[in-house]
TORPA-4810 file (N, C-alpha, C, O; in nm, 3 decimals):
<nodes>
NODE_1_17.897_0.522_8.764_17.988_0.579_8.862_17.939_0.540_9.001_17.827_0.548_9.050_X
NODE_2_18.039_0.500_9.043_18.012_0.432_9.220_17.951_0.568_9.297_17.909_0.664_9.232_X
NODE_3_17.951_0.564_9.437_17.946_0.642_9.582_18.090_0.687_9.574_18.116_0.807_9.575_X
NODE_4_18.193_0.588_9.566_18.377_0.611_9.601_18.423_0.744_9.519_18.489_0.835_9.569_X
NODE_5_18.379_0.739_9.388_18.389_0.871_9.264_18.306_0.943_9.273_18.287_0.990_9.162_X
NODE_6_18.213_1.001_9.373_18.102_1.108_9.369_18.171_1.235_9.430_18.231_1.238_9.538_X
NODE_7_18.155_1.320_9.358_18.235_1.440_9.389_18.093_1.528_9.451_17.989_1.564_9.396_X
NODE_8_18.143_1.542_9.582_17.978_1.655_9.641_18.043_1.792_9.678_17.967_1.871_9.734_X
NODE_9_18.139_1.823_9.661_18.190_1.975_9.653_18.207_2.074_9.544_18.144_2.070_9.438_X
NODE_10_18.275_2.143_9.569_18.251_2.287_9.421_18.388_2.193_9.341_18.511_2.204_9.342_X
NODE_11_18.288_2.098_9.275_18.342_2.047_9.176_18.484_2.141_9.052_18.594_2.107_9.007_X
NODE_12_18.395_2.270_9.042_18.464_2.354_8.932_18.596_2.393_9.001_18.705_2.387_8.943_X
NODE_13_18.571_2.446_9.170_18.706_2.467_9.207_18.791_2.345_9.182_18.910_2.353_9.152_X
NODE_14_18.730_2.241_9.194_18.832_2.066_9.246_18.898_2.078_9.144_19.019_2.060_9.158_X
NODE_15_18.840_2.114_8.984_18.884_2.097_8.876_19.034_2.202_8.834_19.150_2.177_8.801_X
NODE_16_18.962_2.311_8.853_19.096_2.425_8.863_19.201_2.427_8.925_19.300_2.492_8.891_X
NODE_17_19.191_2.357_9.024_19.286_2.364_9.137_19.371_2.210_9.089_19.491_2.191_9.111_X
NODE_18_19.291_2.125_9.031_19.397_2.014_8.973_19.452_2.056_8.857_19.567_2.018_8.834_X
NODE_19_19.369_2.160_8.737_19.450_2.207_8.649_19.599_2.267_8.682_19.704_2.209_8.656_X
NODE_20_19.589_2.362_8.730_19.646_2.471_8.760_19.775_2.378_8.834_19.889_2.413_8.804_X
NODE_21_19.757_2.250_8.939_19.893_2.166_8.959_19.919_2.080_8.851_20.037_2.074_8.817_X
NODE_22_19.841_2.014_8.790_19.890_1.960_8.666_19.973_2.064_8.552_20.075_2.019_8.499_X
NODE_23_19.928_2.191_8.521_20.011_2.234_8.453_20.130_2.355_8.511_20.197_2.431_8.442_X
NODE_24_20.128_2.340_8.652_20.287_2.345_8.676_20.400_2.246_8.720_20.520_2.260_8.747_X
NODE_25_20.327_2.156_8.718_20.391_2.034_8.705_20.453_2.032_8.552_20.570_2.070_8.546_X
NODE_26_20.395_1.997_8.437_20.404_1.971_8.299_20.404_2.050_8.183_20.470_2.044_8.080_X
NODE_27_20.296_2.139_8.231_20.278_2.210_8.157_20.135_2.225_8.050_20.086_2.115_8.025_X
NODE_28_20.100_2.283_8.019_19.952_2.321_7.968_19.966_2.184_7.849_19.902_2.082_7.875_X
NODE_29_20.017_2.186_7.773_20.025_2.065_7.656_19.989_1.958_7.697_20.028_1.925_7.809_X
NODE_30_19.913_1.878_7.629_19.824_1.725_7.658_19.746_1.709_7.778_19.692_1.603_7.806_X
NODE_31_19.739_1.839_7.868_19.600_1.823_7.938_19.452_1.823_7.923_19.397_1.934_7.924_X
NODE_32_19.401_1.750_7.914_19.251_1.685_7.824_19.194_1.695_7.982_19.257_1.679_8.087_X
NODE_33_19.057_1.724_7.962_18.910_1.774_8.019_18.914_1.650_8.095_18.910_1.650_8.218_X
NODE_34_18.927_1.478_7.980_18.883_1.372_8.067_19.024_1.356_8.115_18.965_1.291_8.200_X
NODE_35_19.145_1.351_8.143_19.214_1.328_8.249_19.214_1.439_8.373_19.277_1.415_8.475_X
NODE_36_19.146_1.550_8.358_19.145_1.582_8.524_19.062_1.509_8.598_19.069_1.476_8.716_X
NODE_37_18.923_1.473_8.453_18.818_1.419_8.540_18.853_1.296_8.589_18.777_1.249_8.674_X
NODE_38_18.951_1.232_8.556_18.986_1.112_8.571_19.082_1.179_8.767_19.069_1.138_8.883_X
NODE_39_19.148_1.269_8.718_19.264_1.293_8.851_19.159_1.354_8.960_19.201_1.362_9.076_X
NODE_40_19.002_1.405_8.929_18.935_1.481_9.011_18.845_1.355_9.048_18.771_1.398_9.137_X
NODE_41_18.816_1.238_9.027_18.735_1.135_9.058_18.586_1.188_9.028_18.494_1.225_9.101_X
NODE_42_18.598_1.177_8.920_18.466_1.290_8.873_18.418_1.180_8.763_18.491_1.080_8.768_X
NODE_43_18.294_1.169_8.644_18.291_1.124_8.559_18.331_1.203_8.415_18.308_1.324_8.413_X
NODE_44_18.389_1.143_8.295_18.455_1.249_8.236_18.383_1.332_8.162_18.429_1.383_8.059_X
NODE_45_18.228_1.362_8.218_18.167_1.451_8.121_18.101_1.547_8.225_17.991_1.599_8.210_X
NODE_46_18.218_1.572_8.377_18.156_1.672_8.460_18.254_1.770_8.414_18.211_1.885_8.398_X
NODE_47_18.355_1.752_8.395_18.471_1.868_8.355_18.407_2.006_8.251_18.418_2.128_8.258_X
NODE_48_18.338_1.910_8.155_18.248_2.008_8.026_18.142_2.040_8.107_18.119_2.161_8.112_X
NODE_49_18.112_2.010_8.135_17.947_2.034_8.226_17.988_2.209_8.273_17.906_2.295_8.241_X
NODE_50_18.075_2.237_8.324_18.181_2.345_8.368_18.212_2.436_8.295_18.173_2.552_8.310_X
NODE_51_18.297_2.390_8.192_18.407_2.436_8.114_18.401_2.404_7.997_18.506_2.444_7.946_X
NODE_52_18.332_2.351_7.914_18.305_2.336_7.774_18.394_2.225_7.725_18.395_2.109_7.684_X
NODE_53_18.456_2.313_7.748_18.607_2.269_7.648_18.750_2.269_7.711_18.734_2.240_7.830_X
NODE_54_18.884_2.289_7.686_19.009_2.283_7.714_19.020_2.438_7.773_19.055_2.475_7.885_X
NODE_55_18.967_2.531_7.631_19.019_2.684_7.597_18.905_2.749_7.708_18.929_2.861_7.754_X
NODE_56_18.770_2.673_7.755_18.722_2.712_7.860_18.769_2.690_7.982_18.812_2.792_8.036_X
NODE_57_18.780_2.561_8.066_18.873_2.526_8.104_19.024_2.647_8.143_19.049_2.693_8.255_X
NODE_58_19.101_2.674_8.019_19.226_2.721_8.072_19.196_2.919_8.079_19.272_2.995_8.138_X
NODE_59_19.072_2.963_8.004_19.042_3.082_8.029_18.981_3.126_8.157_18.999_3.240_8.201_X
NODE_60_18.894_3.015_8.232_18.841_3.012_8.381_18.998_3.021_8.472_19.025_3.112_8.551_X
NODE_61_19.090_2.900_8.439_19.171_2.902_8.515_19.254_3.058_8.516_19.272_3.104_8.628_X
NODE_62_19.303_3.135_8.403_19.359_3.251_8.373_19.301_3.354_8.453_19.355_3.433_8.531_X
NODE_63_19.174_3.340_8.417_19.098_3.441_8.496_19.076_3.430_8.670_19.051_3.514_8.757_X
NODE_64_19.103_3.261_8.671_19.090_3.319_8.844_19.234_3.362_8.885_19.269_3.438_8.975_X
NODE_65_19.302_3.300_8.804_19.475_3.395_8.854_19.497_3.528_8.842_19.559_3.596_8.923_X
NODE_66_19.440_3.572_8.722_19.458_3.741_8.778_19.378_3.803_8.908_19.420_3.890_8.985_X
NODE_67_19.241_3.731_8.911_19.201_3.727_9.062_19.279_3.751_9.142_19.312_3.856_9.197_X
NODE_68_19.325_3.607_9.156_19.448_3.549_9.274_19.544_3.726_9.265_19.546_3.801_9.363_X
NODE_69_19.619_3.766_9.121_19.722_3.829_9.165_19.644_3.999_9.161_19.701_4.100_9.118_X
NODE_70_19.569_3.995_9.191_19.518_4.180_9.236_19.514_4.116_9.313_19.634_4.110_9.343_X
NODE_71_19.446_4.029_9.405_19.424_4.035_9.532_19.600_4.014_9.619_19.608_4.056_9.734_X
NODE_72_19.664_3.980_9.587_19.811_3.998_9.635_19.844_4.113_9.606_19.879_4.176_9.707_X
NODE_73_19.849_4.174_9.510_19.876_4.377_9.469_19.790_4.459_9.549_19.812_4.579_9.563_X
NODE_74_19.707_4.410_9.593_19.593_4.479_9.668_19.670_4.501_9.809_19.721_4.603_9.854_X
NODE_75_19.663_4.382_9.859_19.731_4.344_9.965_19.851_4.404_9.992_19.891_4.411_10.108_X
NODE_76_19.928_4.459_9.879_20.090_4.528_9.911_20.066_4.695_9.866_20.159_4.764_9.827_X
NODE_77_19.922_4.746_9.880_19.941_4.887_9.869_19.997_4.971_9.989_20.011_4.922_10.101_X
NODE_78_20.021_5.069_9.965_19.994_5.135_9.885_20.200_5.135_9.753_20.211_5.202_9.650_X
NODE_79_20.298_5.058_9.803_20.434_5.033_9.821_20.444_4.969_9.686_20.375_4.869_9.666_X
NODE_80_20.523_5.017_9.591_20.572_4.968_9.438_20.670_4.843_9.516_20.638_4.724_9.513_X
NODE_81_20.774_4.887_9.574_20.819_4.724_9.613_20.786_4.647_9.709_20.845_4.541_9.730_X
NODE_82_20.698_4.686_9.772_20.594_4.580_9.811_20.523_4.500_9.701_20.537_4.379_9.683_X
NODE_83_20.458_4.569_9.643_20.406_4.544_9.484_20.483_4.424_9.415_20.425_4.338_9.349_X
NODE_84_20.585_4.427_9.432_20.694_4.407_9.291_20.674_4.222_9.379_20.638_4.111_9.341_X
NODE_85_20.714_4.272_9.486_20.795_4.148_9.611_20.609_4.084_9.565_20.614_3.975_9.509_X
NODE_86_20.490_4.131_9.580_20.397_4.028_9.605_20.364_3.967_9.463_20.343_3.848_9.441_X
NODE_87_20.364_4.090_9.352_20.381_4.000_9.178_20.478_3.873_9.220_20.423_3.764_9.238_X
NODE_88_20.597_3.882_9.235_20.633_3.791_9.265_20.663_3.701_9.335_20.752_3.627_9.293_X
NODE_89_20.620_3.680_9.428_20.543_3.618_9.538_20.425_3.525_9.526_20.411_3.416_9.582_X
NODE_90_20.341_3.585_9.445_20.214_3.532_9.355_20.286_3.421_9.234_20.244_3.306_9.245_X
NODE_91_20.371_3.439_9.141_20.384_3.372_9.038_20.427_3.246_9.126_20.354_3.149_9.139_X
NODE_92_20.543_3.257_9.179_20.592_3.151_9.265_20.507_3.058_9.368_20.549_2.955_9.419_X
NODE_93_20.406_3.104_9.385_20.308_3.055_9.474_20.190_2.973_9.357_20.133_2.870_9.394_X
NODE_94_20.170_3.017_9.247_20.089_2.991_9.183_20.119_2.949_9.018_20.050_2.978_8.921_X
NODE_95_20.235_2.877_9.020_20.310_2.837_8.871_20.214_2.809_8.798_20.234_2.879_8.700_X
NODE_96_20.094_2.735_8.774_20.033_2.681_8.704_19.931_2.799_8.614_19.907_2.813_8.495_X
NODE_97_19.884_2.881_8.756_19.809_2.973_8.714_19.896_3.085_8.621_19.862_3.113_8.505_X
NODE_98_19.999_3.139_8.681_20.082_3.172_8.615_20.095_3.187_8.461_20.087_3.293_8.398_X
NODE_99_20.114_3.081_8.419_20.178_3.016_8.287_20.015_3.027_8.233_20.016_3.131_8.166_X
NODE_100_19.965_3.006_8.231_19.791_2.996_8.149_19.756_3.148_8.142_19.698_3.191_8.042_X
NODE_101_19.796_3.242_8.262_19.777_3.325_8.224_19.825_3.420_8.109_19.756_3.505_8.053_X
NODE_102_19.978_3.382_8.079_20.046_3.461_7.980_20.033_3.370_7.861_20.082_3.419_7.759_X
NODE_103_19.999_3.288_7.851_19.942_3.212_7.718_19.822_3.237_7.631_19.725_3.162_7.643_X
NODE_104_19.819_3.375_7.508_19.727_3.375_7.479_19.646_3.272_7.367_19.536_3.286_7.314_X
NODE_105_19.772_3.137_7.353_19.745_3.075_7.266_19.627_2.986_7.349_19.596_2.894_7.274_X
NODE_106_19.558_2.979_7.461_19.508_2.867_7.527_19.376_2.937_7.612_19.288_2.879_7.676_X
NODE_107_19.388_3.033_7.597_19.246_3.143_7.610_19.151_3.173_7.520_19.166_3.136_7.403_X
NODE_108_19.045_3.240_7.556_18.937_3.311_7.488_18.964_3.457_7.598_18.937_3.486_7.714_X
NODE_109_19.031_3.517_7.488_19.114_3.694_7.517_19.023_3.763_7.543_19.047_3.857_7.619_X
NODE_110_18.851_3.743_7.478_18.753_3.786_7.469_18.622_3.791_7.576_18.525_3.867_7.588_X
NODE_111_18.676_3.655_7.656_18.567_3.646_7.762_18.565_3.764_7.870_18.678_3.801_7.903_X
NODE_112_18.471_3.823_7.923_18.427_3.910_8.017_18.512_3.935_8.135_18.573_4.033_8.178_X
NODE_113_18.489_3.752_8.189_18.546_3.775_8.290_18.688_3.745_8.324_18.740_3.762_8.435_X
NODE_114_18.751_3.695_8.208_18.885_3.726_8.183_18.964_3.868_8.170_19.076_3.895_8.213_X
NODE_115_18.888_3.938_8.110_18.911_4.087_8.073_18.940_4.160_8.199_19.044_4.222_8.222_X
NODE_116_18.774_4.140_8.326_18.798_4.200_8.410_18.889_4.196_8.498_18.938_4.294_8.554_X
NODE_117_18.917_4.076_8.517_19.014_4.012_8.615_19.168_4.081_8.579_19.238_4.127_8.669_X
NODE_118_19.211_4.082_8.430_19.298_4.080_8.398_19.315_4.284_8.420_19.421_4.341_8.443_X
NODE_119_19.195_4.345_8.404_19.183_4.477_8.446_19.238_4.497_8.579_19.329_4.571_8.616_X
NODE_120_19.165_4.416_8.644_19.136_4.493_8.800_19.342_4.446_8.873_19.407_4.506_8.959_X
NODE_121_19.376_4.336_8.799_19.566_4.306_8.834_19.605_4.444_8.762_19.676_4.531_8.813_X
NODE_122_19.564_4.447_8.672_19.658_4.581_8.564_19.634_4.722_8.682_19.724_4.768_8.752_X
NODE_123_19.519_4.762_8.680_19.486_4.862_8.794_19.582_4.834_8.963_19.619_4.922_9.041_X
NODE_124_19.597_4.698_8.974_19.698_4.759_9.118_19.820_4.766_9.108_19.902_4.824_9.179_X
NODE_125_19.836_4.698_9.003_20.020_4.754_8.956_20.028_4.885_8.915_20.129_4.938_8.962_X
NODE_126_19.965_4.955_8.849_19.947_5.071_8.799_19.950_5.173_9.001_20.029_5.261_9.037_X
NODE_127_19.850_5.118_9.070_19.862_5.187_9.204_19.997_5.177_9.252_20.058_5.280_9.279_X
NODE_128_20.050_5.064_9.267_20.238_5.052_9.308_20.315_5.146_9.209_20.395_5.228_9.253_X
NODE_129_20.296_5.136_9.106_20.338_5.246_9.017_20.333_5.399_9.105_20.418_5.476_9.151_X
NODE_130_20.223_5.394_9.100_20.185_5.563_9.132_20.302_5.623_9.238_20.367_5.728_9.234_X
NODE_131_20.301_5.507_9.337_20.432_5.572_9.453_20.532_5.604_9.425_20.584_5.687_9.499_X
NODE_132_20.611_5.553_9.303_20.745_5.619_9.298_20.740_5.740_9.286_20.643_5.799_9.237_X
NODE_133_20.877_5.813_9.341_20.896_5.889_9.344_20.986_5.985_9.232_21.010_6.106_9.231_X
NODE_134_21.023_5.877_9.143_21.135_5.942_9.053_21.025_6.044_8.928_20.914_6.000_8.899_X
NODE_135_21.065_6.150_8.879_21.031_6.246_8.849_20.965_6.197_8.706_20.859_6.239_8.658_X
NODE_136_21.085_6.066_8.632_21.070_6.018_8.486_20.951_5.930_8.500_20.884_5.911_8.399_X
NODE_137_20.910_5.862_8.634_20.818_5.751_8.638_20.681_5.858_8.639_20.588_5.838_8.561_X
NODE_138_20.680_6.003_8.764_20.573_6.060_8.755_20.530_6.092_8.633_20.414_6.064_8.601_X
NODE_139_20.613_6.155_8.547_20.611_6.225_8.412_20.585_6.131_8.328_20.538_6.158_8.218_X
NODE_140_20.607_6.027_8.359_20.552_5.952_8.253_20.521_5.771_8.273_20.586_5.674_8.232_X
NODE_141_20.379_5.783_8.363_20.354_5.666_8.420_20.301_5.528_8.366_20.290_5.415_8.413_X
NODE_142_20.268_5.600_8.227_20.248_5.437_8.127_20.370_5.392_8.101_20.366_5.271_8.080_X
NODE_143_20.475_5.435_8.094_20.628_5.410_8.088_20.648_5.367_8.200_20.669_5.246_8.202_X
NODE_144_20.650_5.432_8.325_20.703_5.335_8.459_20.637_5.249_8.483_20.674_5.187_8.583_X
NODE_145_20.505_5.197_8.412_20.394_5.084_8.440_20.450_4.966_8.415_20.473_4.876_8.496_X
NODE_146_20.481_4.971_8.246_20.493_4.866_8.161_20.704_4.836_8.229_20.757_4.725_8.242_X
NODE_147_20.769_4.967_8.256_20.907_4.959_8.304_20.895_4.824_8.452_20.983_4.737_8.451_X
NODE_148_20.784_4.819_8.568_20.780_4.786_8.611_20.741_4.628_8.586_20.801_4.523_8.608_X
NODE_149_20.641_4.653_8.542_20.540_4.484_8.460_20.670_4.410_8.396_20.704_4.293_8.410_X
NODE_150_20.740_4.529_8.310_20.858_4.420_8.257_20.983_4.358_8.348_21.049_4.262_8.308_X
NODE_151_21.007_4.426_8.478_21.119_4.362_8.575_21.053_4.288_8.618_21.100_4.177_8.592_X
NODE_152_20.942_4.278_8.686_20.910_4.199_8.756_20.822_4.030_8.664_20.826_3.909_8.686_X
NODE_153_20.777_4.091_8.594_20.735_3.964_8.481_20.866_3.881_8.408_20.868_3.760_8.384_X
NODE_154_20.966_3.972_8.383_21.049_3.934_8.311_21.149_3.814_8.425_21.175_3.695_8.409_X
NODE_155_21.173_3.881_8.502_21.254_3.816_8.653_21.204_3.676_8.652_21.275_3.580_8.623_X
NODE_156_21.041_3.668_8.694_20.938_3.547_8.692_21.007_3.423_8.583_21.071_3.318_8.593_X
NODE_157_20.946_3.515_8.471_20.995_3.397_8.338_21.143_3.315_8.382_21.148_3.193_8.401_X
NODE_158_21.271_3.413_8.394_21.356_3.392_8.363_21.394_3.292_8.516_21.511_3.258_8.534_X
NODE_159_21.323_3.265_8.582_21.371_3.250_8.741_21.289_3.090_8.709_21.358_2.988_8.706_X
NODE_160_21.120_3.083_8.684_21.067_3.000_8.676_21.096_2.883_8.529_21.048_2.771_8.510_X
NODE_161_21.193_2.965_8.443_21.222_2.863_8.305_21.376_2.832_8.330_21.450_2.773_8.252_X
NODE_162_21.411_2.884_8.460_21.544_2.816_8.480_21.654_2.854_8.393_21.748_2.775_8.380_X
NODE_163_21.654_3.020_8.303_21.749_3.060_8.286_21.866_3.110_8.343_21.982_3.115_8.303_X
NODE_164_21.806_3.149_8.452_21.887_3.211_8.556_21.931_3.105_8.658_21.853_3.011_8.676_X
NODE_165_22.030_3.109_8.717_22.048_2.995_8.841_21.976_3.130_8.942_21.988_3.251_8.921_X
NODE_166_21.902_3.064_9.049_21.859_3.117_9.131_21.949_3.030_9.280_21.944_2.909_9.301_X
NODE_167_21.998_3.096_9.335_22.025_3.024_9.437_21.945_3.096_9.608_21.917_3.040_9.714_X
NODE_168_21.933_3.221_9.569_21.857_3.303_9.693_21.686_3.313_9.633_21.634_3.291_9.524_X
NODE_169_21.646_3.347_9.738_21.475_3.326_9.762_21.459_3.444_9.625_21.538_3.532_9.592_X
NODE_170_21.335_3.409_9.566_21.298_3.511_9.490_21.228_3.631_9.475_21.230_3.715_9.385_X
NODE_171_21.161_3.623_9.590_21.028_3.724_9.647_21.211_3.834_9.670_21.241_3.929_9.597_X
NODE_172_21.315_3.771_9.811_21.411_3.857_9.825_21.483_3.919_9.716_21.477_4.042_9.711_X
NODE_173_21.556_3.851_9.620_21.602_3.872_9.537_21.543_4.017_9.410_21.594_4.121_9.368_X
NODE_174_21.427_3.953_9.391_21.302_4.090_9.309_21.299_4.198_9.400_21.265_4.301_9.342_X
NODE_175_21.327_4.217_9.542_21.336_4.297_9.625_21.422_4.395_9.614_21.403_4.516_9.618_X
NODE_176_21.553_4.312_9.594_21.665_4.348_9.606_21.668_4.442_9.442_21.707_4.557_9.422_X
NODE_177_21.627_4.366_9.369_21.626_4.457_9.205_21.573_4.559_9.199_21.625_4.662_9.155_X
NODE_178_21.399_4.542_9.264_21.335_4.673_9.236_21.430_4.766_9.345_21.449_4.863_9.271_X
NODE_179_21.461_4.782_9.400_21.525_4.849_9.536_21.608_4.926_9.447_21.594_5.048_9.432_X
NODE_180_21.706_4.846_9.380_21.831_4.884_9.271_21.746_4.991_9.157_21.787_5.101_9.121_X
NODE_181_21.629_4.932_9.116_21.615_5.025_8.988_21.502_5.130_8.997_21.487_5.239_8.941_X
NODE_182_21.412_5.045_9.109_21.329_5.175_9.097_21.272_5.246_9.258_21.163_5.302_9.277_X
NODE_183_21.389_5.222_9.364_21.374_5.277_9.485_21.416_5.417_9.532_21.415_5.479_9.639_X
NODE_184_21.457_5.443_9.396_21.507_5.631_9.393_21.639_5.620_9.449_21.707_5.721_9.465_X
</nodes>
């Protein structure tokens, strides 16, 4: 390997950050360890050096996206549609990460710091939760949790797989829904 291919930065980010556009570009299928290293100008046995494998690789990437999306839920407390608007705000900003994250076929479900990550997103939706005001969501907030996780996750899918024609912004649009269903 030349000077021209020497990678002297946080290699692991270079790598994630080309995953994560490669597979919202394409999609998680036929992305191999040695073609990032090939797209990261890396040699193809720095990718493993990292990440082991593919399922390491796409569980690092998963896990820094739930990162990524508490720290956007964080950011929209203490407000359920604030909440709702930055979940989705986040997917759209971050397709690649996105999609790896709800794939449990391409993870290790088991790693630590997947778990936590995927905790500490579950915990600030659960806080946007807490604000409503409707009596059925107080009374029963594992119900308005998962009621919420499902509009706003569900919206995502259906917006980002192009079932839906979207013609208005989507952050507005999810606005406009939660407003409708769960703004009292």
């Amino acid at each position: 390997m030349d000077r021209s291919t020497y990678h002297h930065g946080d290699l692991r980010a270079t790598i994630l950050g080309q995953a994560a556009a490669m597979v919202a570009e394409r999609g998680a299928d036929g992305i191999s360890l040695r073609e990032l290293a090939r797209a990261s100008g890396v040699s193809h046995a720095a990718p493993a050096h990292h990440f082991t494998d593919r399922r390491g690789l796409f569980t690092a990437l998963a896990a820094e996206g739930w990162r990524k999306l508490a720290a956007a839920l964080e950011g929209a407390r203490p407000d359920f549609l604030e909440a709702a608007v930055a979940y989705v705000g986040f997917a759209f900003a971050h397709p690649g990460h996105y999609a790896v994250m709800f794939d449990r076929s391409l993870v290790d479900s088991a790693d630590p710091a997947l778990q936590q990550a995927e905790a500490a997103a579950g915990a600030e939706l659960s806080r946007g939760v807490e604000t409503l005001t409707d009596a059925r969501a107080k009374a029963d907030p594992e119900a308005a949790a998962l009621a919420a996780w499902s509009l706003v996750h569900g919206f995502v899918m259906l917006r980002l797989n192009h079932v839906v024609p979207g013609a208005a912004d989507p952050v507005d649009e999810v606005a406009r829904i939660a407003q409708m269903l769960f703004g009292g």
